[in-house]
N, C-alpha and C positions, 0 to 999 in steps of 0.2 A: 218866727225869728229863728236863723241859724243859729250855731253853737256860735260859729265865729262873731255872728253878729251881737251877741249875747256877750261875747271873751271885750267887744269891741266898746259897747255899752260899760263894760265896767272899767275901761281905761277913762273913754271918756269923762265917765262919773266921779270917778278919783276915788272910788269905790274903797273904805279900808277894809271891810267885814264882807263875808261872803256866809249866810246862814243856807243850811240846804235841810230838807226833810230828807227822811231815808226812805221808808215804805212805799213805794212805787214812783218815787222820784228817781232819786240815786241810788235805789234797786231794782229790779224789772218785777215787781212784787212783792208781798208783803209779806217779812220777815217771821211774825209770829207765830200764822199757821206753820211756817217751816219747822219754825222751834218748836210746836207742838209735837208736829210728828218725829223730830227729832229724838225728843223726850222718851214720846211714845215707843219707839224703838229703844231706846238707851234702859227703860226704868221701868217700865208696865208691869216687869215679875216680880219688885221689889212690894212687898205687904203696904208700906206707906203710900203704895198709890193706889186709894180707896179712890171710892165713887165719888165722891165730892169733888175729887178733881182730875179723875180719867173720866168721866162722864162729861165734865163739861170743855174737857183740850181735845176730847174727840168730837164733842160739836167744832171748835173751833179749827180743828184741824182739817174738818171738811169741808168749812165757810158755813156750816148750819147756824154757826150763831159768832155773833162780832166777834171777834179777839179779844179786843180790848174788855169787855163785860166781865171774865173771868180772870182778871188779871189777881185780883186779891187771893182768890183759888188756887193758882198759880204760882205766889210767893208762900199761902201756907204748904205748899208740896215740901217747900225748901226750909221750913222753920226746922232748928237745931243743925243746920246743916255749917260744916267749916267754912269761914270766907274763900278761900284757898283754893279750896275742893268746887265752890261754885263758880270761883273765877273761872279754873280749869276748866269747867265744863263748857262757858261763855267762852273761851279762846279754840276748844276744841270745836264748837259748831260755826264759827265764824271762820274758822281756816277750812271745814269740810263741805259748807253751803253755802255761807256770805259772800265772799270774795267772789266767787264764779258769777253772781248775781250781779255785780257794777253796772251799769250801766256803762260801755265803752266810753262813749262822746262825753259824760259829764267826768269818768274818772279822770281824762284828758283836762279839761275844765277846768277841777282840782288839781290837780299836777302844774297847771299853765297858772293857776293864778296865788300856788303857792312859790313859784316863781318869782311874780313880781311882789312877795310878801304883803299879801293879802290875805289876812285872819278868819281862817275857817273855823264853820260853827256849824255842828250837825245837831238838828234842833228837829226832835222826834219825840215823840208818845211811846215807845219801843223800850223795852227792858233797858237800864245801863247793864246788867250783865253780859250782853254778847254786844253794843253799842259800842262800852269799853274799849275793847282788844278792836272792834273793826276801827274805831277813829284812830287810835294808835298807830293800827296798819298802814291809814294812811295819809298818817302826818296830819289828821284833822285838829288844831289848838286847844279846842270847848268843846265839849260834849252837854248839853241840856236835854235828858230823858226824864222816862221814870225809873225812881232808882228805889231796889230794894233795901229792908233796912238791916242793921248788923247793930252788934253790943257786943263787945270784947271780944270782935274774930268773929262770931255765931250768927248766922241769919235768925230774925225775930219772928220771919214771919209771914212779915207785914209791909207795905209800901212805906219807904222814909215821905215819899212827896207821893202831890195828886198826879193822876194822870196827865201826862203833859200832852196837853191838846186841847184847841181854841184858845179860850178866854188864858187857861193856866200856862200854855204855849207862849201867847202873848207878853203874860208877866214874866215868867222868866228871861226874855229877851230883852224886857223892860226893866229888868232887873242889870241885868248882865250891860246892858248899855250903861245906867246910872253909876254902877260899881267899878266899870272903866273907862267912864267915862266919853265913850260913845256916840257920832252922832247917828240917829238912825237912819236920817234924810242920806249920810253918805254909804250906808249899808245898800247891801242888794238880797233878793231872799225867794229861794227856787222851795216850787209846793205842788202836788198835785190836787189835795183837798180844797173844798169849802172851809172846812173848819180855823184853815190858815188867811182868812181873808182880814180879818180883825193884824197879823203880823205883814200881810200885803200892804196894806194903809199907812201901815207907821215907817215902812223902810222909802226908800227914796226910787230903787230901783226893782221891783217883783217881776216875777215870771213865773207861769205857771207849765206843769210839764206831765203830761198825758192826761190831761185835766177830765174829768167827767163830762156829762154832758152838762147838768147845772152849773159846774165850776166854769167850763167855756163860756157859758151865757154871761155868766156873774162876772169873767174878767173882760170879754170883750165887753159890757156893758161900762167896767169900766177904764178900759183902754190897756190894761194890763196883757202885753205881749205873751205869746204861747210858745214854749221852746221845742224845737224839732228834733227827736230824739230816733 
């Protein structure tokens, strides 16, 4: 399916919600090894980045080991750290790596179907720290990640929520739908994963976009269209 045909799908459908994943959907890859090496450049000299967690963002930052695994790692880097100061850092790598990353055809997408005010929802497993400032950027309404936690200003640490992805992906969308009341069936909802099959099923209109090889089997199996990107 073209974009167009996908832009054409969602008129038809009366579409109000538009959820999109980020990580190799509406990015041309995935975000967090970036931020790894981000990091890794920015803070390697600093004493608080012991092995516990340059050991495992330099697996992740060369794909040796998932991303997602060390994410816990990852928010103790940041415990005692100011809100402010971590914002700062989320808006500075989003303006230096993220933005350049869009996918042309879907930013278009975005743009065209915030247009016809159509409610976007960037719905990712991906830090809210750099999530933030990029959904901001670009007029996205919701943002549903994982989001680190804070206590008066201070990062703790620690993840506020689980990792958002599959089953937890799902509820929060299932959340977000019951809380504003929502229908899903008029939602439409763009994924490259497997993991996103369980939020395919509940929305009315999915598309899948540079899908795996198992993800293409799993949606042509079940007629869920493939977007040409």
């Amino acid at each position: 399916m073209t974009i167009d045909e996908f832009r054409r799908q969602l008129v038809e459908h009366q579409c109000t919600h538009l959820f999109v994943d980020l990580d190799d959907t509406l990015l041309d890859g995935d975000s967090l090894p970036w931020f790894c090496r981000y990091l890794l450049r920015r803070h390697f000299h600093q004493p608080s980045f012991h092995l516990r967690v340059s050991a495992p963002l330099l697996l992740a930052a060369t794909r040796l080991r998932p991303a997602a695994s060390f994410k816990p790692s990852l928010a103790r880097f940041f415990e005692g750290w100011d809100q402010e100061v971590v914002q700062k850092l989320g808006s500075e790598f989003t303006d230096s790596e993220l933005e350049a990353r869009i996918r042309p055809d879907l930013g278009r997408l975005l743009r065209d179907a915030q247009e016809r005010q159509t409610h976007l929802v960037l719905a990712t497993a991906s830090l809210d720290l750099y999530c933030q400032p990029l959904a901001q950027r670009l007029g996205i309404d919701t943002l549903l990640s994982t989001e680190l936690g804070y206590e008066n200003g201070v990062c703790t640490g620690k993840l506020k929520t689980p990792n958002c992805k599959g089953m937890n992906k799902l509820s929060r969308v299932q959340d977000f739908c019951t809380n504003y009341r929502v229908d899903p069936r008029g939602c439409a909802f763009l994924s490259d994963h497997q993991s996103d099959i369980p939020c395919f099923e509940l929305v009315g209109l999915p598309a899948v976009v540079s899908p795996s090889h198992q993800l293409r089997e799993l949606a042509q199996g079940q007629g869920i269209p493939e977007l040409e990107v």
